[in-house]
C-alpha positions in Angstrom: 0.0 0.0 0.0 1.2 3.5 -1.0 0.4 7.1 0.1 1.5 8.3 -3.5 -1.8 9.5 -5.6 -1.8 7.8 -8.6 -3.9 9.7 -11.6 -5.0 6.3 -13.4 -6.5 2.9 -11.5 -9.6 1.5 -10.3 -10.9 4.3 -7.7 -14.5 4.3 -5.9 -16.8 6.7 -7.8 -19.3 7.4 -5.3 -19.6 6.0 -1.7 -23.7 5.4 -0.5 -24.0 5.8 3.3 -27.0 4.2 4.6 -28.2 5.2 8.3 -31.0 4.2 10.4 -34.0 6.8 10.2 -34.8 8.7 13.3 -37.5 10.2 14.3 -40.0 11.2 10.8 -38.9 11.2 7.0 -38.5 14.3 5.1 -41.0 14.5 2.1 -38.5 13.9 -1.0 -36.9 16.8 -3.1 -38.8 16.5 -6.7 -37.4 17.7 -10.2 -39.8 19.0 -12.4 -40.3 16.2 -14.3 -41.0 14.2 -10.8 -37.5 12.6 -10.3 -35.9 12.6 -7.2 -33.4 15.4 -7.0 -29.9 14.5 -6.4 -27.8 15.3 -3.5 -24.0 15.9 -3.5 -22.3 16.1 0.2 -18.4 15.9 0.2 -17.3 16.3 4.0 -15.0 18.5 4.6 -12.4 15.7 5.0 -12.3 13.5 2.1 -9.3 11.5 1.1 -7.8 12.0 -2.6 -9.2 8.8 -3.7 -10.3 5.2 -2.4 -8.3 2.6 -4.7 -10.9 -0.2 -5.6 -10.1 -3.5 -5.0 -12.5 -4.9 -7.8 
């Protein structure tokens, strides 16, 4: 394993963090066409990149 960023390889696109619910659920954000609006978060610490092992 390496600390060196490496600009080409197998990297995880997008990570999906799943969570218990707690308490009510918020009524979904709708585009106009009735699609589910998407939701970028980046925390304020992300790493570079997460090699992927697949």
């Amino acid at each position: 394993m390496t600390d060196e960023f490496e600009e080409e390889g197998p990297y995880i696109d997008f990570v999906i963090r799943l969570s218990p619910l707690a308490g009510d659920m918020a009524e979904p954000a709708l585009e106009e066409d009735g699609c589910l609006q998407w939701e970028f978060r980046k925390p304020a610490i992300c790493p570079a990149g997460i090699r992927s092992t697949l």
